[in-house]
C-alpha positions as CSV (number, residue, x, y, z in Angstrom):
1,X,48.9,91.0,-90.4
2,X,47.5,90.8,-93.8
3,X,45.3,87.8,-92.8
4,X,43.8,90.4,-89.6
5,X,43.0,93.0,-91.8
6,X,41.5,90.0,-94.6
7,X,39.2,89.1,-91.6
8,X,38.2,92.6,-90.5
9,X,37.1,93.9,-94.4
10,X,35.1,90.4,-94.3
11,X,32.8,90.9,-91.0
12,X,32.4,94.1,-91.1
13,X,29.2,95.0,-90.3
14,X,27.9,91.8,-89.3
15,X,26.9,90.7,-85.7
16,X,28.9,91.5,-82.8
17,X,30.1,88.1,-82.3
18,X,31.6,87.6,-85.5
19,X,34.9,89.1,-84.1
20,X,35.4,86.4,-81.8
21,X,36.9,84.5,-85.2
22,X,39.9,87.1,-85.0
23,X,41.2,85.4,-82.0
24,X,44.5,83.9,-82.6
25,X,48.2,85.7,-83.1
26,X,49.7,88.0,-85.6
27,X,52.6,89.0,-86.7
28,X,53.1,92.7,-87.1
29,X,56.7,93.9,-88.4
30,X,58.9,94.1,-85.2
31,X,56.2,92.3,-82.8
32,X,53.1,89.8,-82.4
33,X,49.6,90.4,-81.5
34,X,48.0,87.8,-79.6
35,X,44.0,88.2,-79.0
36,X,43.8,85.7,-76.5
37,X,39.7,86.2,-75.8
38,X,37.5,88.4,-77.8
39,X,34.4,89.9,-75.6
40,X,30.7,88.8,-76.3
41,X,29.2,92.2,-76.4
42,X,30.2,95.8,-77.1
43,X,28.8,96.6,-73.2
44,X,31.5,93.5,-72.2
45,X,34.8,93.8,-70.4
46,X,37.0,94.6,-73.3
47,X,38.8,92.0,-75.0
48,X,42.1,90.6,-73.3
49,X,45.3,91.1,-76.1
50,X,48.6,90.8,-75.4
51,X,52.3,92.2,-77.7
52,X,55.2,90.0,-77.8
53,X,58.4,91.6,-78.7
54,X,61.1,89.1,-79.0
55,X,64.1,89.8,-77.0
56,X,66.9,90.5,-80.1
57,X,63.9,93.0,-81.4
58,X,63.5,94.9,-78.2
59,X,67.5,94.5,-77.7
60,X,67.0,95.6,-73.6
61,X,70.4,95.6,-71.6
62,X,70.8,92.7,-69.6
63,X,71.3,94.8,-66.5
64,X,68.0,95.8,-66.7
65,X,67.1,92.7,-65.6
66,X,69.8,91.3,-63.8
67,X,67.9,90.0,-60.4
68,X,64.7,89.8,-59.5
69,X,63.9,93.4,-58.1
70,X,65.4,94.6,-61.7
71,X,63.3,93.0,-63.3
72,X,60.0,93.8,-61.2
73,X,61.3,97.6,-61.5
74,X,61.8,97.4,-65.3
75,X,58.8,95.8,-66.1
76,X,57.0,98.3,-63.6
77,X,58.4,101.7,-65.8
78,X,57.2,100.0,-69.7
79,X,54.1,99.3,-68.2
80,X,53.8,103.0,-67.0
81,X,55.2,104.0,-70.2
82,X,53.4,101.6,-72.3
83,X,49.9,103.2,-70.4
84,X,51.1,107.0,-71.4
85,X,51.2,105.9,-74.9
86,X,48.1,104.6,-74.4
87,X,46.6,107.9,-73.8
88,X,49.0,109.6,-76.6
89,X,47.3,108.1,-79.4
90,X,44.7,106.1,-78.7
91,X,41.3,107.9,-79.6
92,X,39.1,106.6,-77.5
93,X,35.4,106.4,-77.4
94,X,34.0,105.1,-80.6
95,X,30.6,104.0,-81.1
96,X,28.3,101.9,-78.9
97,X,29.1,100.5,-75.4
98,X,33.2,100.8,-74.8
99,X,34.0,100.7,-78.3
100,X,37.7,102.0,-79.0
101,X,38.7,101.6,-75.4
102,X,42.6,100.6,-74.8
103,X,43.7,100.3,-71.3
104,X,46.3,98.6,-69.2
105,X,46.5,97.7,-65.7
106,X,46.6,101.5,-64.0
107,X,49.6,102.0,-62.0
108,X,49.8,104.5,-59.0
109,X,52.8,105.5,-56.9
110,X,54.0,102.0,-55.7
111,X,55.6,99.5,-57.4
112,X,54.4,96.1,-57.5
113,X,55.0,93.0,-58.8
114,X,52.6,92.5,-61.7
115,X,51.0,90.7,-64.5
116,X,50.9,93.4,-66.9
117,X,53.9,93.1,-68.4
118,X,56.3,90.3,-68.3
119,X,60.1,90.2,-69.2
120,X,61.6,86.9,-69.9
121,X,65.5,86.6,-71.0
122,X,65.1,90.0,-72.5
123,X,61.9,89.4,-74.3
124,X,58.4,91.7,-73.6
125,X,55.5,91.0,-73.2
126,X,52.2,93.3,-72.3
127,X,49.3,92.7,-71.6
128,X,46.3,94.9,-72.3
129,X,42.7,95.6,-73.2
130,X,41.1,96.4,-76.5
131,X,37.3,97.1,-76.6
132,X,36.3,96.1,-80.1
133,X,34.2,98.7,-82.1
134,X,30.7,98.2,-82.7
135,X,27.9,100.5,-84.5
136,X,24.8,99.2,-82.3
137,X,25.7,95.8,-82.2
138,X,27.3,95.3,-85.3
139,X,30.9,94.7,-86.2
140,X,32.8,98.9,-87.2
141,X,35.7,96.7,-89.4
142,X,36.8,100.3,-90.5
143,X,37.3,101.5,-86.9
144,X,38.8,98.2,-85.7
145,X,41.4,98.3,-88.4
146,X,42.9,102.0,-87.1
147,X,42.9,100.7,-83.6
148,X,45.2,97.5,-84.9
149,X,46.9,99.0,-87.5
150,X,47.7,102.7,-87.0
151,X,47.0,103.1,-83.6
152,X,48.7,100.0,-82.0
153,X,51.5,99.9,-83.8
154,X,52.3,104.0,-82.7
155,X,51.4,102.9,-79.1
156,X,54.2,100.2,-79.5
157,X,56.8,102.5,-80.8
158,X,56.7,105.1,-78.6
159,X,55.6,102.9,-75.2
160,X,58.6,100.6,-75.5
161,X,60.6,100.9,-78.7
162,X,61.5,104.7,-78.4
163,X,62.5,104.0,-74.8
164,X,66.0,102.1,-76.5
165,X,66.7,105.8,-77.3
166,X,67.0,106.8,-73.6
167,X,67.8,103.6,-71.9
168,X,69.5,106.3,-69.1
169,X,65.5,107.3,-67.5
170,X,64.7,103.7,-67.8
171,X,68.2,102.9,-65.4
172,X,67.3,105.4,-63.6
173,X,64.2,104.1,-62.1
174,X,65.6,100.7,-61.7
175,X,68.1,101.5,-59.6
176,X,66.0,103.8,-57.6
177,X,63.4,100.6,-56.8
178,X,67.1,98.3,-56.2
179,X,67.9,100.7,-54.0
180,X,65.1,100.7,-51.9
181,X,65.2,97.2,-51.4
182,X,68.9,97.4,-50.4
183,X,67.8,100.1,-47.3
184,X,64.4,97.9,-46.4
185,X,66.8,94.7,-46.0
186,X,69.4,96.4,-43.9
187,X,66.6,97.4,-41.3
188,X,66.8,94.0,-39.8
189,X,71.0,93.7,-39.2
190,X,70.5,97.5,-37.8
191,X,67.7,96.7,-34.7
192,X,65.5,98.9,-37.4
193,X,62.2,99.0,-38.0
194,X,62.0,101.9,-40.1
195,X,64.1,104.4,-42.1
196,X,63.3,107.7,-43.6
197,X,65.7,109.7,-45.1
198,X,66.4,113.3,-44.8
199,X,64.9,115.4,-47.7
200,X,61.8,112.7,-48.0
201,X,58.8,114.4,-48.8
202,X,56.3,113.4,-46.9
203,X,52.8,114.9,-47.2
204,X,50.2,114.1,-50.0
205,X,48.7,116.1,-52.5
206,X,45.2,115.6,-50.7
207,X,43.1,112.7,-49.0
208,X,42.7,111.0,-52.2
209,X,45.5,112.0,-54.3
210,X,48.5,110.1,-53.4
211,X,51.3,112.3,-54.9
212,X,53.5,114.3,-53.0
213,X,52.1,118.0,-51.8
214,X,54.5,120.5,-54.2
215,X,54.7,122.9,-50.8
216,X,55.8,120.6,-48.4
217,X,58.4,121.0,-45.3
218,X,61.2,118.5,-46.0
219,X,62.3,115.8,-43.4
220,X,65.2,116.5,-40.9
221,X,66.4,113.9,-39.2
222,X,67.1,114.4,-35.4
223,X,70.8,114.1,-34.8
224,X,69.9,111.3,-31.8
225,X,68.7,109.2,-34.6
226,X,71.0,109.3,-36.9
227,X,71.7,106.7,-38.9
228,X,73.4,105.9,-42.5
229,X,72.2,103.1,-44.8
230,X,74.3,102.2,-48.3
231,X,72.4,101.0,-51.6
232,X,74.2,100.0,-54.5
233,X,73.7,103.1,-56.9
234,X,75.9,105.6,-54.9
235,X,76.5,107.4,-51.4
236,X,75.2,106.4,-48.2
237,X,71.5,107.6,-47.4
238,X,71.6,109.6,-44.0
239,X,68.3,109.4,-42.3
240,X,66.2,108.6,-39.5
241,X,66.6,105.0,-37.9
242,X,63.3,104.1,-35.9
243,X,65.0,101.6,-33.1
244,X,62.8,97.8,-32.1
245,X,61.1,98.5,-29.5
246,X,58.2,100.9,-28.1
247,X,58.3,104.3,-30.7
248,X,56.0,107.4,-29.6
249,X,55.1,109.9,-31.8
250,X,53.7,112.9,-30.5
251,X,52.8,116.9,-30.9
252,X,50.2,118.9,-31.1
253,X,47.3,118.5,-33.7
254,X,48.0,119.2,-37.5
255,X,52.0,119.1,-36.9
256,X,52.7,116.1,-38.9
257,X,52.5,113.2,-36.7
258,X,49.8,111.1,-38.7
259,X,51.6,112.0,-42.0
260,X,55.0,110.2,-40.7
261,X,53.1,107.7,-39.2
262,X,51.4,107.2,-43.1
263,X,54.6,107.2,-45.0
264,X,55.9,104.7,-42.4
265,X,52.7,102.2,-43.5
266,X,53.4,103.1,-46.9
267,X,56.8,102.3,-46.3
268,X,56.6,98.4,-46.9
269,X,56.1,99.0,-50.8
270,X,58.9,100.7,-53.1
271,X,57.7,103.9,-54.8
272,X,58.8,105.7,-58.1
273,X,61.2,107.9,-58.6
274,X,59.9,111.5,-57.8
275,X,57.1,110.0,-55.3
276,X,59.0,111.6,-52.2
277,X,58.8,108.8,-50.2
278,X,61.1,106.8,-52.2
279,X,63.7,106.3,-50.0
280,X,61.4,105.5,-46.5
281,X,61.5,102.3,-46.3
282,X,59.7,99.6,-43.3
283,X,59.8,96.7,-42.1
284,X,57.9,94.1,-44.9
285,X,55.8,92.5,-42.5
286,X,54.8,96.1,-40.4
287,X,51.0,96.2,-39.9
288,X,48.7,98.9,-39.4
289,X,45.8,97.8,-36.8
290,X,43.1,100.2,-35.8
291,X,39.9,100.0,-34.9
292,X,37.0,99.0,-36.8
293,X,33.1,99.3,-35.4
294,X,30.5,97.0,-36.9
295,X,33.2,94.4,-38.6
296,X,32.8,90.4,-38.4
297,X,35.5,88.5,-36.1
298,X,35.4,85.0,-36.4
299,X,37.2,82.5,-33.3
300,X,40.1,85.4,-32.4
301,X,41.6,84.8,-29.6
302,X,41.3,88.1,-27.6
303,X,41.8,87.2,-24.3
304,X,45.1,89.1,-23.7
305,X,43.0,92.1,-24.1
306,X,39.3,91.6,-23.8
307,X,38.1,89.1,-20.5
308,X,35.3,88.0,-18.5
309,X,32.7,89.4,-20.5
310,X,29.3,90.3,-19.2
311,X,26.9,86.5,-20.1
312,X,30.7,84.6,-20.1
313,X,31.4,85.3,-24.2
314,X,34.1,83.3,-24.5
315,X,37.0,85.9,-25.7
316,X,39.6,82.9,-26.0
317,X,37.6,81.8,-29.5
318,X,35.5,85.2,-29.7
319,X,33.2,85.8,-32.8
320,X,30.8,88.1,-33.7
321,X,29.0,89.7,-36.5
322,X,28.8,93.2,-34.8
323,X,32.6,93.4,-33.7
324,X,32.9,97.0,-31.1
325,X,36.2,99.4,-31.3
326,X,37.9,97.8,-28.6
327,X,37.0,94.5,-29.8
328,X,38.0,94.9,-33.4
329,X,41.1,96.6,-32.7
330,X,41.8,93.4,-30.0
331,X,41.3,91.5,-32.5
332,X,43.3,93.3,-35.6
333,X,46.4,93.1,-33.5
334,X,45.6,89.7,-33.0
335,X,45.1,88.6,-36.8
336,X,48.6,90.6,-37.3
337,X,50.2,89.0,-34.9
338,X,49.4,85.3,-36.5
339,X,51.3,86.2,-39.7
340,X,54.4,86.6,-37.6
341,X,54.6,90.7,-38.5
342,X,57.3,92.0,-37.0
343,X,56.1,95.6,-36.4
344,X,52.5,97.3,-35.3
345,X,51.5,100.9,-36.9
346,X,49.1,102.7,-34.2
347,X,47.6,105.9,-34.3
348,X,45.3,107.3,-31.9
349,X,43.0,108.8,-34.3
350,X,41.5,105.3,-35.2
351,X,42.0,103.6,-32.2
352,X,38.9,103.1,-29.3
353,X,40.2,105.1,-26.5
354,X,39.1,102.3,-23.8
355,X,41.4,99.8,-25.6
356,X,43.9,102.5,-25.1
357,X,44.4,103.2,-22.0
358,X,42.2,103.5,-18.0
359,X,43.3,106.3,-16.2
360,X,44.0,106.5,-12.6
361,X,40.5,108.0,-12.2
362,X,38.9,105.7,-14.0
363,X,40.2,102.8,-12.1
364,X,39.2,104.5,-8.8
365,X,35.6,104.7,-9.9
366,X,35.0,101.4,-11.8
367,X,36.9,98.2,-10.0
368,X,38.8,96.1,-12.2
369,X,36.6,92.9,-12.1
370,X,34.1,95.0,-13.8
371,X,36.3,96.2,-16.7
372,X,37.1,93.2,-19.2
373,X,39.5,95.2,-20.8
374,X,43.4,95.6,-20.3
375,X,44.1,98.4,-22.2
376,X,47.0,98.5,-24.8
377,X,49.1,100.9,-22.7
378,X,49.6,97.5,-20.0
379,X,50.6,95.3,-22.9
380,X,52.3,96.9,-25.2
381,X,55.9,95.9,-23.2
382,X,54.8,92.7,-23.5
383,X,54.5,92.8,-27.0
384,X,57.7,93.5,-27.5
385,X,59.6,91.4,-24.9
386,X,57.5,88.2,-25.3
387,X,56.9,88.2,-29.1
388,X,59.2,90.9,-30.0
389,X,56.9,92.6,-31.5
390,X,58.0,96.3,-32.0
391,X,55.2,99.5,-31.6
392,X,55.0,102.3,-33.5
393,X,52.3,104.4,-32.2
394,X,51.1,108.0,-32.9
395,X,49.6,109.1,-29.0
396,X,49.0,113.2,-28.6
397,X,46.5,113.2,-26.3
398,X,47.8,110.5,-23.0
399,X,51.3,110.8,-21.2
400,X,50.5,107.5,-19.7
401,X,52.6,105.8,-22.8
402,X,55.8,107.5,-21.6
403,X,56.7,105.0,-19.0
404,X,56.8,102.1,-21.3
405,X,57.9,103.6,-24.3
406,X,61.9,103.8,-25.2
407,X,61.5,106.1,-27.6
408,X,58.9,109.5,-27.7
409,X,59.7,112.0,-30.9
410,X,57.9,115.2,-31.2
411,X,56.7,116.4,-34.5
412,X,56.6,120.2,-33.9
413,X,56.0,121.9,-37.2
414,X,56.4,118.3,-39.4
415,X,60.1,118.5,-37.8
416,X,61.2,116.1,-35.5
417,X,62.6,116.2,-32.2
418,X,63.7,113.3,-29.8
419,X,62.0,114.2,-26.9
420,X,62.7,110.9,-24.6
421,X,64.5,112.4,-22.2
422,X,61.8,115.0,-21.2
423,X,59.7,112.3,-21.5
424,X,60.9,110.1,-19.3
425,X,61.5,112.8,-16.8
426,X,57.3,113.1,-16.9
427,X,56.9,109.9,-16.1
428,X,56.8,109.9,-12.5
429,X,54.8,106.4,-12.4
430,X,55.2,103.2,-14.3
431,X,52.2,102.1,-15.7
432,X,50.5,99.0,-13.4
433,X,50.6,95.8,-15.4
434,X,48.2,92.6,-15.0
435,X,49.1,90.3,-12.3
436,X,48.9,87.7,-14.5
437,X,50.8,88.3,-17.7
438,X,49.0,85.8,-20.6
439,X,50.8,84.8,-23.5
440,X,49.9,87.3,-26.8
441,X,49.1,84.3,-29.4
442,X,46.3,82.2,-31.2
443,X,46.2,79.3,-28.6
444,X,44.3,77.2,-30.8
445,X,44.7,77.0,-34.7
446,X,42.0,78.2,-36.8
447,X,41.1,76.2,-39.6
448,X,38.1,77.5,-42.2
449,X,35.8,75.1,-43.8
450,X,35.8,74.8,-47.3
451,X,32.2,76.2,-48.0
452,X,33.5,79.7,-46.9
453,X,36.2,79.8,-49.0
454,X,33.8,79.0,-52.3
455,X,34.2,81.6,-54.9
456,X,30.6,80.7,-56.5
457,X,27.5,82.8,-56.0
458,X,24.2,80.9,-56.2
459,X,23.7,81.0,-59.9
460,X,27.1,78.4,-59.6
461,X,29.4,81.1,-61.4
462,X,32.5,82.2,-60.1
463,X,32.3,85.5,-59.0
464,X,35.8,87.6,-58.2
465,X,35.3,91.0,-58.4
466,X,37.2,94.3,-56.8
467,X,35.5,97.3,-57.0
468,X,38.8,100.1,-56.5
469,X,41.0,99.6,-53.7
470,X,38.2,99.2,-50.8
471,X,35.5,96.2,-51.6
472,X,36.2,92.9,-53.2
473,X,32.9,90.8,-54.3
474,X,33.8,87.7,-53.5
475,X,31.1,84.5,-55.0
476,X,28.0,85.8,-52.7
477,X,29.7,88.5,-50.7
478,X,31.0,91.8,-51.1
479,X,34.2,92.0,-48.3
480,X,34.5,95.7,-46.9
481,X,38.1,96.5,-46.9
482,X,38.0,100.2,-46.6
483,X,39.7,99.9,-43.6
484,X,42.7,98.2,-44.4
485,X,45.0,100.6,-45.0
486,X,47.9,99.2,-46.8
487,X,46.1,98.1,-49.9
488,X,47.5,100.3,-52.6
489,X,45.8,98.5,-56.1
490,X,43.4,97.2,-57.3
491,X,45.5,94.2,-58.7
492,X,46.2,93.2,-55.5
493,X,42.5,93.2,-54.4
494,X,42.2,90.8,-58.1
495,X,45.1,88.7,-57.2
496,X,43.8,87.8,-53.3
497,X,40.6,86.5,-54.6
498,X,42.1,84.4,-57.1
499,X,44.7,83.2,-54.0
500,X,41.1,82.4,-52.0
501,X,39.8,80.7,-55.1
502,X,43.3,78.4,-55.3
503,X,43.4,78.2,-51.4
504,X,39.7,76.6,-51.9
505,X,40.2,74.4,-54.6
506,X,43.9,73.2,-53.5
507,X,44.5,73.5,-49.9
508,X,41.5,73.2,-47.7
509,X,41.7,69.6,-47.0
510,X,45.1,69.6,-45.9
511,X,43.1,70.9,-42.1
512,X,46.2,73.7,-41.8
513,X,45.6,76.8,-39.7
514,X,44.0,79.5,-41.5
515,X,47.5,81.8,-41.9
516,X,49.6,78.7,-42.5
517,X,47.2,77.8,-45.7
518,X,47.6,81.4,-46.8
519,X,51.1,81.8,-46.7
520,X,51.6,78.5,-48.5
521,X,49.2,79.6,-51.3
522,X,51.3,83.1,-51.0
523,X,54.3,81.1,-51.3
524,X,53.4,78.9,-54.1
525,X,52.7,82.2,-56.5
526,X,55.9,83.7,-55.8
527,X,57.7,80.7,-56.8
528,X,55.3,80.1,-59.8
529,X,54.1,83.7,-60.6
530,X,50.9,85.7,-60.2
531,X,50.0,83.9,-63.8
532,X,49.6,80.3,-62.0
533,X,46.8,81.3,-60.4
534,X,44.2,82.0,-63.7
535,X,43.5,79.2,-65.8
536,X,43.6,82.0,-68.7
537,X,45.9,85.1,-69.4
538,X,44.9,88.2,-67.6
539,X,47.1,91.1,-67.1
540,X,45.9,92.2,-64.0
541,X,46.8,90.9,-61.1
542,X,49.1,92.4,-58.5
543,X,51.1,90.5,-55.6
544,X,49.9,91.3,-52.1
545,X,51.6,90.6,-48.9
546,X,50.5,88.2,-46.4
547,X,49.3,90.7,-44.0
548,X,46.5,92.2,-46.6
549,X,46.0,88.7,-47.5
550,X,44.8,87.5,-44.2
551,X,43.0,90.7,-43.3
552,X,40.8,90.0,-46.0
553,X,39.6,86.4,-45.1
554,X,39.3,87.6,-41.2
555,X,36.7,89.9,-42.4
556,X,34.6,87.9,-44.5
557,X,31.1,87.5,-43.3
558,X,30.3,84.0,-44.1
559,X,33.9,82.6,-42.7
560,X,32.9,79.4,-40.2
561,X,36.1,77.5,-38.7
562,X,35.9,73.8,-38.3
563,X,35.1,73.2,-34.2
């Protein structure tokens, strides 16, 4: 400690790089500093730091930590605490470029496994950014040394030491992320493939404000589909128990069917305490497809849906930079199905209406060996009885779904009503089905060359780059993901370009299918952690799943498969 502030007093004021002699560790009363890299330039990303609090200093109940999940949740409340401290006495803004910013990985209403903040046997460690302060481009020793040594050191008391005080809030949120794991891996031994439990909240604050809307309409579970779950930390949850199978949801516009729909797709993360949707809980592996005008598709086989195309495209191994809504959406379900989801997430509002259904009329005036596409609505039993592949699908504008659904629930002022049997009673006709039924799989395995997967731009540098939660520049291009709709952080936008990075440099030349090299680079990072992919220590990675994995290389620009 005495040695920091020694080397503080003696650059101040010289060039900017001098700092980059502080890096090293220090030991502060109850913790150490570590500066792992110390930025080039007040304008820079802000220096990487990291605290280590050793584990008979931070004295944490082993129960906190007990299992994996435990530990996930427990790291996932200091780093949210850790980040309010931040804001508590951290001044900010001082002098030229970022000077005097502090920040931590930002946290929203899900919880991930992360990077930020590691607990090992009871020790702590987070990880965080400090940007230096500079006056011009000169070394502000006097400002750096209330950042270190009056600043830090109250972040760290009241961001993780003060929690030993009220270890009860900290339990609290642990066992609220255990027991939503315990309800998400009952869904399985139930025939589930979604729960959400009466008195969920639903409804967000707004379109881009993920917290729960204060005025909201609580959910009531109809008593058809009624079901009870247990979790470890008390009573059984009573809630709604979305059956395998074909699931409608339907009503009239603005009652609510979208939002359940959301909180379904949200469903595959945990959430905090307080987030409403907390206990609604999915399937891991459910996927939301939609359509998606204007994106790349790259050797998808989409013949189950999309055939005999005007010049003879071959649909079997289609590509094309320019993909249409029936196309992309073909192809979405496609690229889901190939990383073995269990569950689809549809909803008419983002769906091409020709990939939906062909009405009667329709068919009458345009013969079927001019129409290339079998709409969803002549599938979707297939789905489910040759790949067992279950459907949950919001439809408020067709009745032609009712004859192959086994399940239609009305949401009629965001309450829900099982409607199947009236339903059923509307559906005078089964829907007509292909003559011949083709299997709904990849036929042939897709493997990528390794020049696609090359995280270099031209200059030779490795560029990985996410801009929010909707782009990710990856070497020379910039990936549109605004459109895939269960990427919740940025972290995980961070961490699947890193995976692309290790899939490049480790795995392309064992010639495995595209999803079989992902999930094996997936698979290697849980076992090894999210730090085993960085040859330094960054703090802000976040895992993704599979599913967001894979829909990120499908809609890369430059991808080329070996032929």
């Amino acid at each position: 400690m005495q040695q920091l502030e020694t080397q503080l007093k003696e650059i101040d004021q010289r060039g900017y790089k001098a700092y980059k002699s502080l890096q090293g560790c220090y030991s502060f009363p109850r913790y150490q500093l570590f500066i792992d890299h110390v930025q080039g330039d007040p304008f820079a990303e802000p220096s990487r730091c990291r605290i280590l609090i050793e584990a008979d200093e931070m004295s944490l109940p082993a129960g906190l930590f007990s299992n994996a999940i435990r530990t996930i949740a427990l790291e996932d409340y200091l780093g949210r605490h850790f980040a309010e401290a931040i804001k508590d006495h951290v001044k900010g803004h001082r002098g030229s470029g970022r000077s005097g910013e502090v920040a931590i990985a930002s946290y929203g209403q899900q919880v991930l496994q992360r990077n930020a903040v590691l607990v090992r046997a009871g020790s702590v460690e987070v990880r965080f950014q400090l940007a230096l302060p500079a006056d011009a481009r000169r070394v502000n020793g006097r400002e750096a040394q209330v950042m270190l040594f009056e600043e830090l050191p109250k972040v760290v008391e009241t961001g993780l030491f003060s929690l030993l005080g009220r270890l009860e809030i900290v339990e609290q949120h642990v066992d609220s992320v255990e027991d939503q794991q315990a309800l998400r891996d009952q869904l399985v031994e139930k025939g589930l493939v979604a729960f959400v439990a009466e008195g969920s909240r639903l409804p967000r604050a707004t379109g881009v404000d993920d917290r729960p809307l204060e005025e909201a309409v609580l959910f009531e579970a109809p008593d058809s589909m009624r079901v009870a779950l247990s979790r470890p930390h008390g009573a059984d949850i009573v809630g709604m128990g979305i059956a395998e199978g074909v699931t409608l949801i339907v009503g009239g516009g603005f009652h609510g069917k979208s939002t359940l729909l959301h909180a379904i797709e949200r469903g595959v993360y945990n959430h905090i305490p307080g987030d409403g949707r907390e206990r609604v809980v999915s399937r891991a592996d459910a996927v939301k497809v939609r359509a998606e005008d204007g994106r790349a598709i790259t050797g998808v086989d989409i013949s189950p849906f999309i055939n005999n195309l005007p010049q003879g495209k071959d649909t079997a191994r289609f590509t094309t930079a320019n993909g249409s809504g029936s196309t992309s959406q073909a192809a979405a379900i496609m690229e889901a199905l190939a990383t073995d989801c269990s569950t689809l997430l549809i909803d008419e509002d983002t769906s091409a209406t020709n990939f939906m259904i062909r009405d009667r009329r329709m068919q009458a005036l345009v013969a079927k060996e001019r129409e290339p596409i079998t709409p969803l609505v002549q599938r979707i039993r297939d789905l489910y009885q040759q790949n067992g592949v279950s459907v949950v699908l919001v439809m408020g504008g067709s009745g032609d779904f009712f004859s192959v659904a086994d399940r239609v629930i009305m949401m009629d002022n965001y309450r829900v009503r099982d409607v199947t049997g009236d339903a059923r009673a509307l559906a005078v006709e089964m829907v007509e089905t292909e003559g011949e039924v083709l299997p709904i799989k990849q036929r042939s395995p897709r493997i990528t060359t390794r020049a696609s997967l090359s995280p270099h731009n031209r200059q030779g540098r490795e560029k990985i780059q996410p801009y929010g939660v909707r782009s990710l520049r990856y070497g020379e291009e910039e990936i549109d993901l605004t459109r895939v709709e269960q990427l919740v952080d940025n972290g995980q936008l961070r961490a699947i370009g890193y995976l692309l990075s290790y899939c490049e440099q480790q795995l392309v030349g064992e010639q495995l299918d595209l999803n079989e090299m992902l999930d094996k680079a997936l698979n290697t990072i849980k076992q090894q952690g999210l730090d085993a992919l960085t040859p330094y220590i960054i703090g802000t990675l976040a895992l993704p799943r599979l599913q967001e994995l894979a829909a990120t290389v499908n809609r890369m620009r430059r991808l080329e498969l070996v032929t």
